[in-house]
C-alpha positions in Angstrom: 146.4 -12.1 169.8 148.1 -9.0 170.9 148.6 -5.9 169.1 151.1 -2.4 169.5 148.8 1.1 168.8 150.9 4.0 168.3 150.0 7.5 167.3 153.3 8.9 165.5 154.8 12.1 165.6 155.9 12.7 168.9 160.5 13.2 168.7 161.4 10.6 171.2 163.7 11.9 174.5 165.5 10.9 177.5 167.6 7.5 178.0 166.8 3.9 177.3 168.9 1.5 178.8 170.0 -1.7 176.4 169.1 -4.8 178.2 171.6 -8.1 177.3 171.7 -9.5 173.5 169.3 -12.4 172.8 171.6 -13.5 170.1 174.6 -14.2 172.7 172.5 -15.2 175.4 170.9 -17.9 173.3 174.7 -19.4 172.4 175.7 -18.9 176.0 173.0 -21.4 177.2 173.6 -24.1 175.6 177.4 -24.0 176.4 176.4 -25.0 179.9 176.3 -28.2 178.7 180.0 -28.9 178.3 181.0 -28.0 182.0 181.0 -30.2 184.9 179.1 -27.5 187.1 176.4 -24.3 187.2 177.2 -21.9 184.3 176.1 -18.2 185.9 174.6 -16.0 183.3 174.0 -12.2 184.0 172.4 -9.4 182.6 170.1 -11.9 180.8 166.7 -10.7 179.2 163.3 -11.7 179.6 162.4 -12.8 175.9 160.4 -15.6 174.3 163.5 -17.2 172.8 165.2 -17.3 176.3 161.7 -19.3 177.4 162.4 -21.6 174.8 165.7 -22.7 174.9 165.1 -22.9 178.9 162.7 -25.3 177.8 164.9 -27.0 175.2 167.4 -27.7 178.0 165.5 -28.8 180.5 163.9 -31.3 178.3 167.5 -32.2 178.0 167.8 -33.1 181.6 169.3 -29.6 182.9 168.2 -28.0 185.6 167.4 -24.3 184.6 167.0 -21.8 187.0 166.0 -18.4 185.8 165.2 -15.4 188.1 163.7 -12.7 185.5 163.8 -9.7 188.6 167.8 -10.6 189.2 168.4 -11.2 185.4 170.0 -14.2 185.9 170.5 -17.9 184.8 171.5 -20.6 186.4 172.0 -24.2 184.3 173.1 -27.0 185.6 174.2 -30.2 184.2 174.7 -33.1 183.2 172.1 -33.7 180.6 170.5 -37.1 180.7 168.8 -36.8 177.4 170.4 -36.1 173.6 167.4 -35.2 171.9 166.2 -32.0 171.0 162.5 -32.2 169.4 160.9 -30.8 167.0 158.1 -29.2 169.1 160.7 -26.9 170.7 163.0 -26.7 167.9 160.6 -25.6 165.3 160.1 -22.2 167.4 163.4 -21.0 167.3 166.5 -21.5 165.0 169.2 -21.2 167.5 167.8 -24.4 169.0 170.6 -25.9 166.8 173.2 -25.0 169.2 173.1 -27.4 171.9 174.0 -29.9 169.0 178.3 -29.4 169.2 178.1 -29.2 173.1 176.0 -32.8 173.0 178.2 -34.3 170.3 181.4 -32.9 172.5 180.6 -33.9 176.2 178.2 -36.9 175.7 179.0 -38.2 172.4 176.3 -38.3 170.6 173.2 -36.0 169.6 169.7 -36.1 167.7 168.3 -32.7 167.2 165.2 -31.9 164.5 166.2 -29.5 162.1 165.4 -25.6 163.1 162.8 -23.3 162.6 162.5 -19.7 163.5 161.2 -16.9 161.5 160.2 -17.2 157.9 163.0 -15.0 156.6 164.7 -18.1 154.3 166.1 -21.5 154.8 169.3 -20.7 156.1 170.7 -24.4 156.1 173.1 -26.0 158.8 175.6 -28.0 156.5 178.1 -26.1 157.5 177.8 -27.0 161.1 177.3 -30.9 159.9 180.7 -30.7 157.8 182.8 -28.9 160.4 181.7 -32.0 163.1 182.5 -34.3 160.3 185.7 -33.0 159.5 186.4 -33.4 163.9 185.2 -36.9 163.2 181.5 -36.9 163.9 179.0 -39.3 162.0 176.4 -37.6 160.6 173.2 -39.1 159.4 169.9 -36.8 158.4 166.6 -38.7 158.3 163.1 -37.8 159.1 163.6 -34.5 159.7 166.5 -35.4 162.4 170.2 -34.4 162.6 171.9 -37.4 164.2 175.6 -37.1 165.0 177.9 -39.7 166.9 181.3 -38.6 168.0 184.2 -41.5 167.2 185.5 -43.3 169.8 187.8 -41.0 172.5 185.3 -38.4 171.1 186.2 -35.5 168.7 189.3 -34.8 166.9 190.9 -31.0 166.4 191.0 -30.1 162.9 191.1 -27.4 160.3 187.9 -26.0 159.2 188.1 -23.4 156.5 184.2 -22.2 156.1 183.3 -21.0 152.4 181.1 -18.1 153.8 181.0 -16.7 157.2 178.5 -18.4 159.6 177.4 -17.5 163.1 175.7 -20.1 163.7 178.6 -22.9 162.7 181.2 -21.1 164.1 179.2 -20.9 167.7 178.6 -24.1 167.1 182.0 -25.6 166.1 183.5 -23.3 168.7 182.3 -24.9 171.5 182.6 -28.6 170.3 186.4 -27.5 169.9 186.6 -26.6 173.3 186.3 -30.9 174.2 188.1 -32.1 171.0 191.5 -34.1 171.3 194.1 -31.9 170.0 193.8 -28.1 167.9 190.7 -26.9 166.4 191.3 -24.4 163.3 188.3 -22.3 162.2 189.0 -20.0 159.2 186.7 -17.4 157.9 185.1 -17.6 161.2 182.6 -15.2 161.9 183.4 -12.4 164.0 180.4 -10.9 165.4 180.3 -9.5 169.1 178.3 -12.6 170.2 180.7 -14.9 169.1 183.4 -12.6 171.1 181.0 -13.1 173.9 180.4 -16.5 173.9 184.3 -17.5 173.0 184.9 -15.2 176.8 182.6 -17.6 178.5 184.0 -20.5 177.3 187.5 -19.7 178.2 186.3 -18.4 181.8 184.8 -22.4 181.9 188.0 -23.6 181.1 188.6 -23.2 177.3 191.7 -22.8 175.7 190.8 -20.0 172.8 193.1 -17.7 170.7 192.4 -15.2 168.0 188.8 -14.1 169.8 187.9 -11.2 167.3 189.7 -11.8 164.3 188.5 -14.6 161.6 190.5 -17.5 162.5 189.7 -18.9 165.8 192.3 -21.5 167.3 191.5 -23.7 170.0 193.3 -26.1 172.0 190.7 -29.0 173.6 191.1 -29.4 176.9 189.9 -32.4 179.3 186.6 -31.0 180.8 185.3 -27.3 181.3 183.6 -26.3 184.9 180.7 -23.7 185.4 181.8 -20.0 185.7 179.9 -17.1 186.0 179.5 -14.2 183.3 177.7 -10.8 182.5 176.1 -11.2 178.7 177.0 -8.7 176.6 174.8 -5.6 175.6 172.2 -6.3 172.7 173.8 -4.4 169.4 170.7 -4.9 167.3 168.3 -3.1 170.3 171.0 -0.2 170.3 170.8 0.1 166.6 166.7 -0.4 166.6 166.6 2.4 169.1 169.0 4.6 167.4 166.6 4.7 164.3 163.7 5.3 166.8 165.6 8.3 167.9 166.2 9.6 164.3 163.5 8.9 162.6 161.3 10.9 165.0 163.5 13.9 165.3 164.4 13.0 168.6 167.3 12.5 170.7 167.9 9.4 172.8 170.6 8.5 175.2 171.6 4.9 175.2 172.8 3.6 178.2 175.4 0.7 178.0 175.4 1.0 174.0 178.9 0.3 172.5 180.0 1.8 169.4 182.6 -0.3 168.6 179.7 -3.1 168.4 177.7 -1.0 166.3 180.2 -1.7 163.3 179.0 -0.4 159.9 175.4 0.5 161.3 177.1 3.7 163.2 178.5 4.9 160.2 176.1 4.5 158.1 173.8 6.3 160.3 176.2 9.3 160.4 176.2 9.7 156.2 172.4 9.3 156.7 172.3 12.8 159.3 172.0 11.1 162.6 174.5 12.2 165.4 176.2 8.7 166.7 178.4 10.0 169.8 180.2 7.6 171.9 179.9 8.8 175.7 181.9 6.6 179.2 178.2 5.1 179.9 177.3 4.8 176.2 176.2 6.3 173.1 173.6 9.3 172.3 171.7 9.5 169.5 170.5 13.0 167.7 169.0 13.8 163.5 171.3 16.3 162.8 170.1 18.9 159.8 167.5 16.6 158.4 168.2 12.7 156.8 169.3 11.8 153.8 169.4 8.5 151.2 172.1 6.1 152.5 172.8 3.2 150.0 173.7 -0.4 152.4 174.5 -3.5 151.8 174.3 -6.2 154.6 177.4 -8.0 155.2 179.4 -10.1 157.9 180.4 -8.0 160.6 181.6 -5.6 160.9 179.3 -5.0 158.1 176.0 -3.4 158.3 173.7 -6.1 160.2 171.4 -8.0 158.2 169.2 -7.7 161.3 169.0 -3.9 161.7 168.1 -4.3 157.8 164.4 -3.4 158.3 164.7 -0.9 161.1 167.1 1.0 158.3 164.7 0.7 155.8 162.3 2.6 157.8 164.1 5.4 158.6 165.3 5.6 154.9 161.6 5.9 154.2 161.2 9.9 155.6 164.5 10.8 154.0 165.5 13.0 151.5 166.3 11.2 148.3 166.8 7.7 147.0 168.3 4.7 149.0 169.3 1.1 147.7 169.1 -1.7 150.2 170.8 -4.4 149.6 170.2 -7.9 151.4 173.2 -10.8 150.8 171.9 -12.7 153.9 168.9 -14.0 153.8 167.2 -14.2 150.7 163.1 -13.5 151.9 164.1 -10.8 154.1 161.6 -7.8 152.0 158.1 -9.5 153.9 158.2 -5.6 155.4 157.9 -4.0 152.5 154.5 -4.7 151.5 153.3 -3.2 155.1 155.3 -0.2 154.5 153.4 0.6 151.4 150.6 0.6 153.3 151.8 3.4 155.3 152.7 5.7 152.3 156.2 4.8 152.0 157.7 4.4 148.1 159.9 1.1 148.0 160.3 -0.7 144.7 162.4 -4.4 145.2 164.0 -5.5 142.4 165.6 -9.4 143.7 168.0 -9.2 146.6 167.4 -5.1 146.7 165.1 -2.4 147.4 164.9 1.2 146.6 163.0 3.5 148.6 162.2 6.6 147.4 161.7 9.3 150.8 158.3 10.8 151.5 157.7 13.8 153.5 155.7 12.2 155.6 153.9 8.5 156.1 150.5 7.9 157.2 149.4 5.3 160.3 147.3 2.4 158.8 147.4 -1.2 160.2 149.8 -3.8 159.3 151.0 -7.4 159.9 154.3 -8.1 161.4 156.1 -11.0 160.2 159.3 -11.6 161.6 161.5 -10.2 164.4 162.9 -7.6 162.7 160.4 -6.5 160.6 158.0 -6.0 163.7 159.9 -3.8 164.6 160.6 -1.6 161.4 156.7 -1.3 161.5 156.4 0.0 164.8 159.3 2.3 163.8 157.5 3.5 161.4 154.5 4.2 163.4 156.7 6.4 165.6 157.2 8.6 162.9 153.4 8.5 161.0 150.8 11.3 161.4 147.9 9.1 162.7 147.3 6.2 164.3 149.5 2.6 163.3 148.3 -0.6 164.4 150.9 -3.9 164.7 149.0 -6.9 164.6 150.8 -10.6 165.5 153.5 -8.7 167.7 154.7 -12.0 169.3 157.7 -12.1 167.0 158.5 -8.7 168.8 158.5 -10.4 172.3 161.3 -13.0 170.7 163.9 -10.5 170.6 162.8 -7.0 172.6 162.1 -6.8 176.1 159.8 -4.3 177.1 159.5 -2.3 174.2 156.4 -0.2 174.7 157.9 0.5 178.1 161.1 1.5 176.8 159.8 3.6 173.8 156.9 5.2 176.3 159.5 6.3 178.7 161.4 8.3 176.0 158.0 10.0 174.9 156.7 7.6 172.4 152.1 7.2 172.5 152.8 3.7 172.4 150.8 0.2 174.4 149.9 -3.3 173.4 146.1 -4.3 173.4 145.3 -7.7 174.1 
């Protein structure tokens, strides 16, 4: 099983470039299966999770065509299956998402409940409720979601959610896009992704109003065709970078970075000491006069991302003063707190938050990754240790960051992966 070996304390300089988002990407796929002809996908990275829902849709019946040197996608439909299996599902959560597109274009849909990382249970009845309320029948049994559209297929309606959801208002969002009459979703979420994926859809065909605010309205329309579009750049790698930058001293351009996308994770960064400057090509990242104790709470966005959670944490580990982190998410999202111990850093977790406690300095040691985002606060962390850090089970890392010793070793960083 591979593992990352870095020797810290080497400030991190020069540019990285941000590759597309793997949480956009892996909605965009599955909308291919509501149009009529080849969805185009651009600027799409070479990750694990983009393996696997390639897989997922071919098993489906689509014909996938990914060419990893052009960073493209093609997908093309129809599907000739409706079952999405628990082998495939089980790797990855967002596996869920080809369940509204099914239940839209073909009418029915059986998909095994998801999987992904071990960071909670993060249910889906919000997703089975909103299809309910547009007429679906629902039935959960085995370990199966199975979900019939009426006859004429789904109905507009209002859905009010009673938290925000990404994952139901992707999914809602694009079995909208095929329903008989006007789709309401309130308190929708209003992440960049869903921005993303609600351009997509309308350059297939969709009829979609109120993309960025939390109350999406869309008018179904008879069928959607294939289009081609660019995914967006990956917010979560600009923000993971942008603590690599600052937590070794360094100073790192980020090339295609948005700050707009950044949301509360720029500003925070800024009260913490770290130079966040918005340049035409993207954004460069500098510590200022040394960091200091920031105090987050992850929320929706714009809120501070429950995903650059961990990478925070980290850098909140080597500054001055006290820090509370507070997680409103997920509720098992701390599994990287244990491993940072090990390295010398102070964190005390008291339920749903943790206080770290800066150190002048944290020691390399080796550690177990395990979850996406927590591999990566580790190998953070190894950036800025005196001494060697080891990151064993680093496979959640190739889920969500392409080419990260690459990307960190051009920049300076004494990074590679052993097999």
């Amino acid at each position: 099983m591979d593992r990352i070996r870095i020797r810290g304390g080497k400030p991190l300089s020069g540019s990285i470039s941000v590759s597309g988002a793997k949480n956009a990407v892996l909605a965009l796929m599955p909308s291919a299966l509501l149009a009529g002809s080849a969805l185009h996908l651009q600027n799409v990275p070479n990750l694990a999770d983009v393996a696997t829902m390639t897989a997922l849709l071919q098993h489906l019946g689509m014909d996938v065509v990914h060419d990893k040197a052009a960073r493209t996608l093609a997908l093309a439909g129809p599907a000739t299956g409706n079952e999405a299996p628990y082998d495939i599902v089980r790797k990855m959560r967002a596996s869920v998402l080809v369940l509204g597109p099914l239940v839209a274009r073909h009418g029915v849909a059986r998909v095994s409940l998801p999987g992904g990382c071990a960071i909670g249970t993060r249910p889906v009845d919000l997703h089975l409720k909103g299809l309910e309320a547009m007429g679906a029948t629902i039935t959960v049994e085995a370990g199966y979601i199975e979900a019939r559209a009426p006859a004429g297929g789904l109905k507009g309606a209002r859905i009010i959610f009673p938290v925000v959801s990404v994952g139901a208002t992707e999914n809602l969002l694009m079995a909208a896009t095929l329903a008989d009459g006007e789709t309401e979703l309130v308190n929708a979420a209003r992440e960049p992704e869903i921005e993303d994926l609600a351009l997509c859809l309308i350059r297939m065909g969709a009829r979609i109003e109120g993309i960025g605010t939390d109350r999406l309205r869309v008018t179904g329309v008879a069928a959607l065709t294939g289009a081609t579009h660019p995914v967006v750049m990956d917010r979560i790698e600009a923000g993971t970078y942008a603590c690599a930058a600052a937590i070794t001293g360094g100073e790192v351009f980020l090339q295609g970075a948005r700050l707009d996308h950044l949301g509360a994770v720029a500003r925070v960064l800024r009260e913490a000491g770290v130079g966040v400057n918005e340049e035409p090509a993207g954004l460069r990242i500098a510590r200022m006069n040394g960091l200091h104790g920031v105090d987050v709470v992850t929320e929706p966005f714009p809120g501070f991302a429950t995903d650059m959670q961990a990478q925070f944490m980290a850098l909140m580990c080597v500054a001055q003063g006290a820090s509370m982190v507070t997680e409103t998410i997920f509720e098992n999202r701390f599994m990287h707190v244990p491993e940072l111990a090990r390295m010398g850093a102070r964190i005390n977790v008291h339920g749903a938050s943790a206080i770290v406690r800066g150190v002048q300095k944290l020691s390399g040691a080796p550690v177990m990754a395990t979850d996406l985002r927590a591999s990566v606060s580790l190998v953070l962390a190894g950036l800025a240790a005196q001494g060697e850090t080891v990151v064993n089970r680093v496979y959640h890392l190739d889920r969500g960051y392409e080419r990260l010793e690459e990307k960190l070793a051009a920049v300076g960083a004494d990074i590679e992966r052993l097999a």
